[in-house]
C-alpha positions as CSV (number, residue, x, y, z in Angstrom):
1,X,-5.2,7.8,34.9
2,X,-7.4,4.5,34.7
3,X,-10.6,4.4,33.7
4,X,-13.2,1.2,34.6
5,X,-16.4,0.3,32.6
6,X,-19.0,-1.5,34.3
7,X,-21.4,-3.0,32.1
8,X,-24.4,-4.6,34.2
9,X,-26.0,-7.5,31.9
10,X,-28.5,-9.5,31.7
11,X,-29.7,-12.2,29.3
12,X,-27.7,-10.3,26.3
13,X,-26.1,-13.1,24.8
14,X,-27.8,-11.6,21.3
15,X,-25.2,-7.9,21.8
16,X,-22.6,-8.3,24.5
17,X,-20.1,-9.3,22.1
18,X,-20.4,-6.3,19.8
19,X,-21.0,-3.6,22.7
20,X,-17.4,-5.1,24.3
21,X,-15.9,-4.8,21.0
22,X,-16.8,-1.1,20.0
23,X,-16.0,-0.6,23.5
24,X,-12.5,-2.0,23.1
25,X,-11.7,-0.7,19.8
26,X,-12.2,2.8,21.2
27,X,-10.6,2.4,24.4
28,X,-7.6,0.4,23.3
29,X,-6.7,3.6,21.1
30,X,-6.5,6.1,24.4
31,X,-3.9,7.1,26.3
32,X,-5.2,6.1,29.6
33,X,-5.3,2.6,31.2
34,X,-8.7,0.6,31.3
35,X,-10.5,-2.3,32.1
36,X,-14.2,-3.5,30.9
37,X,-15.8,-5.1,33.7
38,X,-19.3,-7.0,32.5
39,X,-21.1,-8.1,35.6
40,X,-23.8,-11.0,34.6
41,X,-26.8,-10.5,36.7
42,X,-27.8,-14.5,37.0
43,X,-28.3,-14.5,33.3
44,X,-30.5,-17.5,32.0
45,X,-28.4,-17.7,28.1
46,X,-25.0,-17.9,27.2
47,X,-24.0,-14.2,28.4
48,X,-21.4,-15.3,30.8
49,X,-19.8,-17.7,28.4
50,X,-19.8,-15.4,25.5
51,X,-17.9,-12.7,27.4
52,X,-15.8,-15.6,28.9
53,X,-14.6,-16.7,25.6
54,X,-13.7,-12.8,24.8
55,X,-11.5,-12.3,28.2
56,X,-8.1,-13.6,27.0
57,X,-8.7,-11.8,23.6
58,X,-10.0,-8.0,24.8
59,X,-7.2,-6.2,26.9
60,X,-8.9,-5.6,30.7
61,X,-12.1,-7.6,29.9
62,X,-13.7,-9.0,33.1
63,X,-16.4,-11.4,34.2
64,X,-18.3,-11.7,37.6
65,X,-20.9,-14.2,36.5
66,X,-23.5,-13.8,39.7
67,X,-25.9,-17.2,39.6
68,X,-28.5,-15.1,41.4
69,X,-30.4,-12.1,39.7
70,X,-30.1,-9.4,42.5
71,X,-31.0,-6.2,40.2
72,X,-29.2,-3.6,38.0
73,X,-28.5,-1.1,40.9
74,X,-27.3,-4.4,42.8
75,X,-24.6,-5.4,40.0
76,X,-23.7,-1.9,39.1
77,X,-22.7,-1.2,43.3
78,X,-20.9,-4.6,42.9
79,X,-18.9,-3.4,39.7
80,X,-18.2,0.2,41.2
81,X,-17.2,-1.1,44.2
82,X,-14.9,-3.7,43.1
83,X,-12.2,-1.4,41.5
84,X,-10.2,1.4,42.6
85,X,-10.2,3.2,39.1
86,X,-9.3,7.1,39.2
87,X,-12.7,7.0,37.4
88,X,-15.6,4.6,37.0
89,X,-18.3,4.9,34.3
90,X,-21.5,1.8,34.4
91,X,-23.0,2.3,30.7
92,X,-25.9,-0.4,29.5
93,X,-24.9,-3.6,27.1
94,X,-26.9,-2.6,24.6
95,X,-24.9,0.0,23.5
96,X,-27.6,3.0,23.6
97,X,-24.5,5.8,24.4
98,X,-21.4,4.9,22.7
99,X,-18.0,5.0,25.2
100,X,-16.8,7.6,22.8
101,X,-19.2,10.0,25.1
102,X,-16.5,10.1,28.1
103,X,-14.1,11.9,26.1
104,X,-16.8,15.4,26.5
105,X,-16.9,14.3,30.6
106,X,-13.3,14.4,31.6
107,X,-13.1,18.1,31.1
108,X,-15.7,18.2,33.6
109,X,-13.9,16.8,36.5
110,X,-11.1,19.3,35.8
111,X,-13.7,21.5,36.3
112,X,-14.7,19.8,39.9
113,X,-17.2,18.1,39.5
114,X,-17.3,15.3,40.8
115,X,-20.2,13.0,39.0
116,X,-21.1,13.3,35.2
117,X,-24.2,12.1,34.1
118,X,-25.6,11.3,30.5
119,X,-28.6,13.2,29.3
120,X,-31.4,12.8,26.8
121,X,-33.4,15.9,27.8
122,X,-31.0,19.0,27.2
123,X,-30.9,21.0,24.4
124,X,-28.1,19.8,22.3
125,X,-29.0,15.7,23.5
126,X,-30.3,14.0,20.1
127,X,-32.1,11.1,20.3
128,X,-31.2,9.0,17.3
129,X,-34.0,6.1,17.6
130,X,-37.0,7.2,19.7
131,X,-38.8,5.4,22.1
132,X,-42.7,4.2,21.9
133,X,-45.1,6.9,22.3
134,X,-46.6,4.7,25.4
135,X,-42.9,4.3,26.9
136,X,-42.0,8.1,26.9
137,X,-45.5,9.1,27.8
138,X,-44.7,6.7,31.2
139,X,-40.9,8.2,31.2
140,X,-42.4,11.6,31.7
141,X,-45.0,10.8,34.9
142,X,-42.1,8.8,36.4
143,X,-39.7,12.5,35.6
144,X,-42.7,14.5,37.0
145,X,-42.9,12.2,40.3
146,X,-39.0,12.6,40.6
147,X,-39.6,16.2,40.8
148,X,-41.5,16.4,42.8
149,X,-40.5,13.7,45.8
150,X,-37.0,13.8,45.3
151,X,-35.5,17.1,43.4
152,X,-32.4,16.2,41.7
153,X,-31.9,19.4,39.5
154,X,-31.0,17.0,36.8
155,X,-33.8,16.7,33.9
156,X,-32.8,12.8,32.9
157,X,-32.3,10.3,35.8
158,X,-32.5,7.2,34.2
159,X,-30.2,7.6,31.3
160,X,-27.5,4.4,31.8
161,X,-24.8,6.3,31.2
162,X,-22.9,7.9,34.5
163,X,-19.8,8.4,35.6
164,X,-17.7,9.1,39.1
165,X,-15.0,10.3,40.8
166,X,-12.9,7.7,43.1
167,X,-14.2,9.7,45.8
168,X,-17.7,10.1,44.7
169,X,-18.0,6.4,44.2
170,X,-16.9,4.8,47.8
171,X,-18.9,7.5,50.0
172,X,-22.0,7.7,47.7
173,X,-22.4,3.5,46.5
174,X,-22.2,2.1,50.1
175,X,-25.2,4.1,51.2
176,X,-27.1,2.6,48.1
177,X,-30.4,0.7,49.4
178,X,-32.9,0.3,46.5
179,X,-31.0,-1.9,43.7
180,X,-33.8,-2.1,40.9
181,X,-36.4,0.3,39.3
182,X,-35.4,3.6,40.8
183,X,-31.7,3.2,41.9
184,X,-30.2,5.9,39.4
185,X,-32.6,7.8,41.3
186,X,-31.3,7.4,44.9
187,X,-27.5,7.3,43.5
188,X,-28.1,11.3,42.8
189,X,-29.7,11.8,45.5
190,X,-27.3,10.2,47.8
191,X,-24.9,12.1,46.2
192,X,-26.9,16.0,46.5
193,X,-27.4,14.8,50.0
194,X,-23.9,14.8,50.5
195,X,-22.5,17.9,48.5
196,X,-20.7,16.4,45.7
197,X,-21.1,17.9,42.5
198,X,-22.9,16.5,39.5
199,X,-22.9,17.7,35.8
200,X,-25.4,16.6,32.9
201,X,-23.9,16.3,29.5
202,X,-25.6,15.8,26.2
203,X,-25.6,12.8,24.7
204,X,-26.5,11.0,21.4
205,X,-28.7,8.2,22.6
206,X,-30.5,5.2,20.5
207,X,-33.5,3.3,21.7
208,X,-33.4,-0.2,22.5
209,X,-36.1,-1.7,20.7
210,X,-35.8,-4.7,23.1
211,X,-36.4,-3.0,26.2
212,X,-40.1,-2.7,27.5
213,X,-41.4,-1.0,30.8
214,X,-44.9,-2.0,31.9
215,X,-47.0,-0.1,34.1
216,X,-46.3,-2.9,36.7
217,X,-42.5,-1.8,36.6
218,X,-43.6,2.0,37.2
219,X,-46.0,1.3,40.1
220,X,-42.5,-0.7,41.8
221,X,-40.1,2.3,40.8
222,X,-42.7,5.1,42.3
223,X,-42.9,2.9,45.5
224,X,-38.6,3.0,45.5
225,X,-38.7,6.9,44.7
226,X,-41.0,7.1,48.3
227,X,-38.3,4.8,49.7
228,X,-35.7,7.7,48.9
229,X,-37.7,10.1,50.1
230,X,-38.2,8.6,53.2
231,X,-34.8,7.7,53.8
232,X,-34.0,11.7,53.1
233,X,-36.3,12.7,55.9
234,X,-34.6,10.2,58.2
235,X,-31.4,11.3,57.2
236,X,-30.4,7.7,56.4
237,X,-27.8,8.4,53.8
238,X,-25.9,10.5,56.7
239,X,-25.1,7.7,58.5
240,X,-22.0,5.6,58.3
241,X,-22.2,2.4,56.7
């Protein structure tokens, strides 16, 4: 079994290096085979070099440094698609859900599922840092406008923690169109859309106090989520790439 790690970053010169190396001091004690693939999203500091100076010392570190910022949904297709893993997992550099997580979702793909998603929002999830009352109070319009447009039967979409079948990944990415605000989003539905299964897990999640999402950056996602639901009316996502 291999498993690949697709970290989509941007401008983290300030935590790359000690996400890759929790990430590599679990993983390098597994079983299975691996590889940590950091995709730089035209990053303005010194991610790129920082993770380049850690590639000849972490076993199946990678860099594509992209000179161009295309988006996070635009670097994660890029990282998905550019391995052909028995499993692929994209989790965020800043560490928010440890890698120790994927240990509870291989027993789900025995199971057949075929896509395992973090959660924040079920029962046994525990939120270690919490977010700004203003940032969750935006979080749940932009859950309540998922809902409704574009039922997932998931209860977290966003949660940068996901991970997919071989399968799953090359018939679901390719058909990806929106590559920023809401592309978690259309991934699920992409993948609903076309019968594969998909499992939310639990998981012990901790706030970036770094992150910040304006109401500018909700009016663009709710535009992407009407995208989606246009493109489910027209049955885009049913055509071949």
């Amino acid at each position: 079994m291999r498993l690949s790690v697709v970290i989509p970053a941007y401008n983290e010169e300030k935590r790359i290096e000690k996400t890759l190396l929790s990430v590599n001091e679990y993983l390098s004690k597994q079983s299975y085979d691996y590889e940590i693939l950091v995709i730089s999203d035209g990053s303005k500091d010194k991610t790129a070099e920082i993770v380049g100076s850690l590639t000849g010392k972490l076993r199946g570190l990678k860099l594509i440094d992209n000179k161009e910022n295309h988006g996070k949904g635009w670097v994660v297709r890029q990282g998905i698609l550019s391995t052909q893993s028995d499993y692929q997992l994209f989790t965020d550099a800043d560490n928010s859900t440890t890698i120790d997580h994927v240990e509870k979702f291989f027993p789900f793909f025995a199971q057949g599922y075929d896509i395992v998603i973090g959660s924040r929002r079920l029962k046994d999830s525990i939120i270690a840092v919490k977010q700004p009352r203003v940032r969750d109070f935006l979080g749940g319009i932009f859950r309540l406008i998922v809902h409704a447009l574009v039922p997932l039967g998931v209860k977290d979409s966003q949660a940068g923690f996901k991970m997919f079948s071989k399968n799953a990944a090359e018939t679901v990415f390719p058909k990806q169109t929106i590559f920023r605000w809401a592309f978690d989003v259309e991934i699920l539905a992409i993948a609903k859309k076309l019968g594969f299964k998909i499992k939310e897990v639990p998981i012990r999640w901790i706030n970036d106090a770094e992150s910040h999402v304006k109401l500018s950056g909700m009016v663009r996602m709710l535009f992407e989520v009407l995208r989606i639901r246009w493109n489910l009316w027209a049955n885009k996502y049913n055509k071949a790439v």
